[in-house]
C-alpha positions in Angstrom: 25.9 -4.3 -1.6 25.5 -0.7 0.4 23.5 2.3 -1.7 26.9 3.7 -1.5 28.6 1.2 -4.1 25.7 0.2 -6.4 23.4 3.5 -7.4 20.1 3.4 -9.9 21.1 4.6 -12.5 18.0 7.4 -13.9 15.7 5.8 -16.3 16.6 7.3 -19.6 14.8 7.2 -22.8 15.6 6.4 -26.2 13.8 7.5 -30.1 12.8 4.8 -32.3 15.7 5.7 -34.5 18.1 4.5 -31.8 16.2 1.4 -30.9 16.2 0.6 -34.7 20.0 1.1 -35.1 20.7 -0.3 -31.8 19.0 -3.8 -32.9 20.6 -3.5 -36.6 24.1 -3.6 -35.0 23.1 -6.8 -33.0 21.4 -8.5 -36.5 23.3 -7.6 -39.5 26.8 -7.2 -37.6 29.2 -10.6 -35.7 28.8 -8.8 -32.4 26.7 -10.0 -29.7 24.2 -8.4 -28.0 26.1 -8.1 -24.6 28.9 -6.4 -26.8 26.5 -3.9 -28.6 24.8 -3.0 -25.5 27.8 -2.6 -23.4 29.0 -0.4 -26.6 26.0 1.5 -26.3 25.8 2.0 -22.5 22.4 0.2 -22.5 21.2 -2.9 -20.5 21.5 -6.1 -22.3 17.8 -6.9 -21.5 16.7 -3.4 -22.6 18.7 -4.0 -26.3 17.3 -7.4 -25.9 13.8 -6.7 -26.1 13.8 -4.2 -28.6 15.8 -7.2 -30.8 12.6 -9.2 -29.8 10.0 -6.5 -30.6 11.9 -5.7 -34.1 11.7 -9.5 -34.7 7.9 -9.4 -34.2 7.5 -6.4 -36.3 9.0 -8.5 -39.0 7.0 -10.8 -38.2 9.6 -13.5 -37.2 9.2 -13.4 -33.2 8.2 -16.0 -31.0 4.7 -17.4 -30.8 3.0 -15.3 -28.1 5.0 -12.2 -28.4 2.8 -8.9 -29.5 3.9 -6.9 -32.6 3.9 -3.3 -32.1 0.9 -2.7 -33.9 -0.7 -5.3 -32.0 0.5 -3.9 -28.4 -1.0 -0.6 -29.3 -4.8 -1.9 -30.1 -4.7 -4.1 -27.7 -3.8 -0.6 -25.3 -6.3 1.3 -27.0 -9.2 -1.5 -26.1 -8.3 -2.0 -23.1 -8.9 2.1 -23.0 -12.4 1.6 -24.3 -13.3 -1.5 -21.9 -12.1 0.4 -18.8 -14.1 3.8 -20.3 -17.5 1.6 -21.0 -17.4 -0.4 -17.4 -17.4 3.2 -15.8 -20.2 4.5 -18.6 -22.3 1.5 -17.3 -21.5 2.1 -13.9 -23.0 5.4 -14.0 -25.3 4.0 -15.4 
């Protein structure tokens, strides 16, 4: 494929109210997720992920995959590692 037929497309973002409602379509309706997210305009692995995250949330994800909560400390101590190492540094 050329540029000319196949552009990127601009990143877009979405609220946490979309995501939310996005991934209830996919679990409480009969469609599946290539439907919903071709519904939605999304990409299936985008709508496919959130599913995954909302499923960790709940606590019913797969072994190995982060909750939100847990992706967020895990961020925040990798913050403080990275701040101390340049604290001792100076050091």
């Amino acid at each position: 494929m050329t540029e000319d037929t196949k552009t990127k497309r601009p990143r877009r973002s979405f609220t946490d109210e979309f995501k939310a409602e996005a991934v209830k379509l996919v679990l409480d309706g009969d469609k599946a997720v290539a439907q919903v997210a071709k519904d939605l305009d999304l990409t299936v692995s985008a709508l496919a992920k959130w599913g995954e995250r909302a499923r960790a949330d709940q606590g019913k994800g797969r072994p190995g995959f982060l909750t939100s909560a847990e992706k967020a400390e895990l961020s925040e101590l990798r913050k403080e590692v990275r701040n101390l190492r340049m604290e001792r540094e100076i050091l």
